[in-house]
C-alpha positions as MATLAB code, in Angstrom:
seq = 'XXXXXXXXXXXXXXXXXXXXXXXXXXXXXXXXXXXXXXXXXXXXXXXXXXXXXXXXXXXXXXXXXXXXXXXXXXXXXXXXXXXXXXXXXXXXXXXXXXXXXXXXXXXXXXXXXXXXXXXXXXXXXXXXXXXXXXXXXXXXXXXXXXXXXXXXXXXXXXXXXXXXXXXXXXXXXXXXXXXXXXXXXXXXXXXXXXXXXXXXXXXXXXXXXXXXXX';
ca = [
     -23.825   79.778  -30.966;
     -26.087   80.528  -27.851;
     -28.507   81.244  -30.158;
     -28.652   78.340  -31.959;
     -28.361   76.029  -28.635;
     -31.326   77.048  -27.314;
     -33.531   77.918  -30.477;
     -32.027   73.458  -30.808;
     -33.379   73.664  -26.901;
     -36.618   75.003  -27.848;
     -37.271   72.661  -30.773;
     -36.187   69.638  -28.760;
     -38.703   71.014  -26.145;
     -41.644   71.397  -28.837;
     -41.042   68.010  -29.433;
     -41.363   66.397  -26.159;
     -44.400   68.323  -25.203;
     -45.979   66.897  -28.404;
     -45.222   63.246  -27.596;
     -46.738   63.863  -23.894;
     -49.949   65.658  -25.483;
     -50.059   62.395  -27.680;
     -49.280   59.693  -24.706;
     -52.204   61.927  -22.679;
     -54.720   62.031  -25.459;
     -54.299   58.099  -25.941;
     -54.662   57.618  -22.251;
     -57.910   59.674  -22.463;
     -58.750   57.241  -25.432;
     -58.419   53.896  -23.628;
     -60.429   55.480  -20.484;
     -63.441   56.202  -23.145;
     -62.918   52.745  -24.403;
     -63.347   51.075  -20.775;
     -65.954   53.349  -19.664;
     -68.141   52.340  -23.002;
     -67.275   48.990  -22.629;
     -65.788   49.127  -26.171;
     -64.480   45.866  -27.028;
     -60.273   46.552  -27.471;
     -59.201   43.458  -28.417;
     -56.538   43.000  -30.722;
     -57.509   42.871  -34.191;
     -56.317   39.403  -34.963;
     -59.533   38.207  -34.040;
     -61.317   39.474  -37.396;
     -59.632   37.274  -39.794;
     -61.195   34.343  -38.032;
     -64.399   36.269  -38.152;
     -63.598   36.773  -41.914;
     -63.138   32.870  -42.545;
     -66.040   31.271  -40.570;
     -68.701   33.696  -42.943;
     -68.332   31.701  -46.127;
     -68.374   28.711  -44.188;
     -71.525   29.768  -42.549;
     -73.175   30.695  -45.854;
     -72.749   27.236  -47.237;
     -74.197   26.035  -44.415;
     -77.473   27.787  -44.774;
     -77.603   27.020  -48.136;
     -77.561   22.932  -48.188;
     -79.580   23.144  -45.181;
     -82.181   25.131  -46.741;
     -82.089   22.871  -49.938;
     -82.736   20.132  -47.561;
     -85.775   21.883  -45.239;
     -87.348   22.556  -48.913;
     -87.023   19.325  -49.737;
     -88.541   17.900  -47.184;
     -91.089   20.462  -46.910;
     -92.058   19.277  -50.688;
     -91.799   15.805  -50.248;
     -94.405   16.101  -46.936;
     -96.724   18.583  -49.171;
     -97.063   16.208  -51.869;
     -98.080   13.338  -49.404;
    -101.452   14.747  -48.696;
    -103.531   15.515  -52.840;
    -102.239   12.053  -53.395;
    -105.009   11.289  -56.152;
    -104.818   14.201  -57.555;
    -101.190   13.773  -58.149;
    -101.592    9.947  -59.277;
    -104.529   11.026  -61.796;
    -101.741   13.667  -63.113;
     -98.706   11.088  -63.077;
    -101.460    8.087  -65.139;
    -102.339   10.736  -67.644;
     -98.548   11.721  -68.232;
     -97.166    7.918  -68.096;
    -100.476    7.175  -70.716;
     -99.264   10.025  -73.606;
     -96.163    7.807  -74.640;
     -94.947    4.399  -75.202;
     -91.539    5.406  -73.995;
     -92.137    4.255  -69.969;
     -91.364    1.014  -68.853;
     -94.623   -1.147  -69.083;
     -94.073   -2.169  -65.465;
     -94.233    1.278  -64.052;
     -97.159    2.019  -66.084;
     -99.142   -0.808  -64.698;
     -97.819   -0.152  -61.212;
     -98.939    3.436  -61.054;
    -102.299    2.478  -62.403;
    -102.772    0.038  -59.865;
    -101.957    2.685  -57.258;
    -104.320    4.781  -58.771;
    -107.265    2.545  -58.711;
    -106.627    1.350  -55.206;
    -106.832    5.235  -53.700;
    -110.275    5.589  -56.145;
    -111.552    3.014  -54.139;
    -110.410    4.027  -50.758;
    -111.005    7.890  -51.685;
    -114.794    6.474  -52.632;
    -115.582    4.414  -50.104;
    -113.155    5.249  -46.885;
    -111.468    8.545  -47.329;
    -110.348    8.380  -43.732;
    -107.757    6.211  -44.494;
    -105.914    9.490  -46.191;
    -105.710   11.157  -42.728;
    -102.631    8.676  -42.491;
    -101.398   10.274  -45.173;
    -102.350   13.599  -43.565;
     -99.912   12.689  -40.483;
     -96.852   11.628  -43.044;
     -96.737   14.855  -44.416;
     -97.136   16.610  -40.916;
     -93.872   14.058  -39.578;
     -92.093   15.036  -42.524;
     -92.994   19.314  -41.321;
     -92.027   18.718  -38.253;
     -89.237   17.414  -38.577;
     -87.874   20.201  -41.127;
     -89.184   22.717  -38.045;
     -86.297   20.836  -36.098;
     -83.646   22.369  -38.424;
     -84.266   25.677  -37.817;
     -81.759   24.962  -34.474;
     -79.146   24.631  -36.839;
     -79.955   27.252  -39.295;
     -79.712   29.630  -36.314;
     -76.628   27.962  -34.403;
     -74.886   25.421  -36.408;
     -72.154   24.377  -34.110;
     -74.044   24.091  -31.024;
     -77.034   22.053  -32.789;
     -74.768   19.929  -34.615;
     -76.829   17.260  -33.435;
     -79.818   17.822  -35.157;
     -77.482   17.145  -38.513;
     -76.409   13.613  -36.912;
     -80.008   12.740  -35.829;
     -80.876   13.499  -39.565;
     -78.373   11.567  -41.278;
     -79.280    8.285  -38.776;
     -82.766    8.944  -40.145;
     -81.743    9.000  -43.400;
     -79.620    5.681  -42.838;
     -82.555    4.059  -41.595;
     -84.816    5.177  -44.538;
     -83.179    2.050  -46.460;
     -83.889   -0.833  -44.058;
     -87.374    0.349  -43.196;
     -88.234    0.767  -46.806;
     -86.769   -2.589  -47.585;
     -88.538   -4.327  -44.636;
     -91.771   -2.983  -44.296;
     -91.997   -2.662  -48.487;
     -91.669   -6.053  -48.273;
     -94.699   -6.633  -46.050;
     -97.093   -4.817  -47.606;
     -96.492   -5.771  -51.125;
     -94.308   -3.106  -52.758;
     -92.376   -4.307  -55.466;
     -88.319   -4.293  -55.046;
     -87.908   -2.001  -57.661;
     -90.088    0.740  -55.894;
     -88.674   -0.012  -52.954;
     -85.038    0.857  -54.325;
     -86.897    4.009  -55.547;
     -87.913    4.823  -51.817;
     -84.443    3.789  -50.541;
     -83.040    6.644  -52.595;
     -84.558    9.134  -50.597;
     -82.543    8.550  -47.592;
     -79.464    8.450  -50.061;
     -79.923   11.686  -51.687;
     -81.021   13.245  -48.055;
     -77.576   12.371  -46.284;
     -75.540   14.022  -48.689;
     -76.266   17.172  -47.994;
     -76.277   16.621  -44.291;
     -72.771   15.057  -44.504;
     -71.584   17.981  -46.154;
     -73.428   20.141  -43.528;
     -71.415   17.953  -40.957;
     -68.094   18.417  -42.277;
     -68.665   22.516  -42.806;
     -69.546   22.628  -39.353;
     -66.564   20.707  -38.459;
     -64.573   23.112  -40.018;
     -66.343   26.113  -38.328;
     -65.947   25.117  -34.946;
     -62.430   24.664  -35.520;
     -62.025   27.869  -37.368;
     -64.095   29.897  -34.337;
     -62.755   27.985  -31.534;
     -66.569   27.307  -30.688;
     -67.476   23.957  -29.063;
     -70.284   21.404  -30.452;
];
């Protein structure tokens, strides 16, 4: 019976000495952790992590489809005969487009003959729109980067992209662009806030999921 007690005493004791090793080696742990400057919160935080990814991804991706567009729509500002004698030639090999585009892109494309002939400064205009339209796609890299704290390069572009329709309908007007062409220009800034909206919204819903403030 003595026996047993204290072999029960010895076991008991095995056991407590193992917790205390245990308690002492976590102790030694958490002292590594604070000297390294480990990070030790909980990890609750990950999940948030987890979630705001995806959302980051998408992002990216209508933001890039928008820098590319822009970078392609300033690009193709600056070989603009080149491109109209292309466009003519294309328009000419069927009877299947309208008549009035026809005869509107050929009068575009005699008028820059002319000016390409006689005053090819007049394309360094030109030269500038395509640079604006660089620039200005340089301005989302903020966002690319950071899109919660330079959500307001996505607001600037979607006001620019509002303002795309009056401008074209005003200024169209003055210089002698027909409606129709001008409805064709106004669609640029209608297709362009689209994907800016849905930027906005995404990065609506990643501030919220981080806990990050705009």
């Amino acid at each position: 019976m003595q026996k047993h007690r204290g072999s029960s005493n010895s076991i008991g004791g095995d056991h407590f000495r193992h917790q205390v090793e245990k308690v002492e080696k976590a102790g030694k742990y958490l002292r590594f952790v604070e000297q390294q400057g480990m990070n030790t919160a909980p990890a609750a935080a990950f999940p948030a992590h987890a979630a705001a990814e995806p959302l980051r991804r998408a992002v990216r991706f209508w933001l890039g489809a928008f820098v590319v567009g822009l970078f392609v729509s300033g690009a193709t500002a600056i070989p603009l005969l080149p491109e109209l004698n292309i466009l003519a030639r294309v328009l000419h090999t069927s009877y299947a487009w309208p008549p009035l585009l026809v005869r509107w892109i050929d009068t575009v494309q005699s008028a820059l003959r002319v000016t390409d002939a006689r005053f090819p400064f007049l394309a360094y205009g030109t030269d500038w729109l395509a640079f604006g339209h660089f620039a200005i796609a340089i301005a989302f890299i903020g966002p690319l980067r950071d899109p919660v704290r330079n959500v307001w390069v996505i607001t600037f572009g979607m006001i620019a992209c509002a303002l795309v329709v009056p401008y074209a309908l005003v200024f169209g007007a003055l210089r002698g662009i027909p409606f129709w062409w001008r409805l064709i220009d106004c669609s640029f800034g209608v297709v362009g806030i689209v994907p800016l909206w849905h930027c906005r919204r995404l990065i609506g819903r990643l501030a919220r999921t981080t806990g990050e403030a705009a």
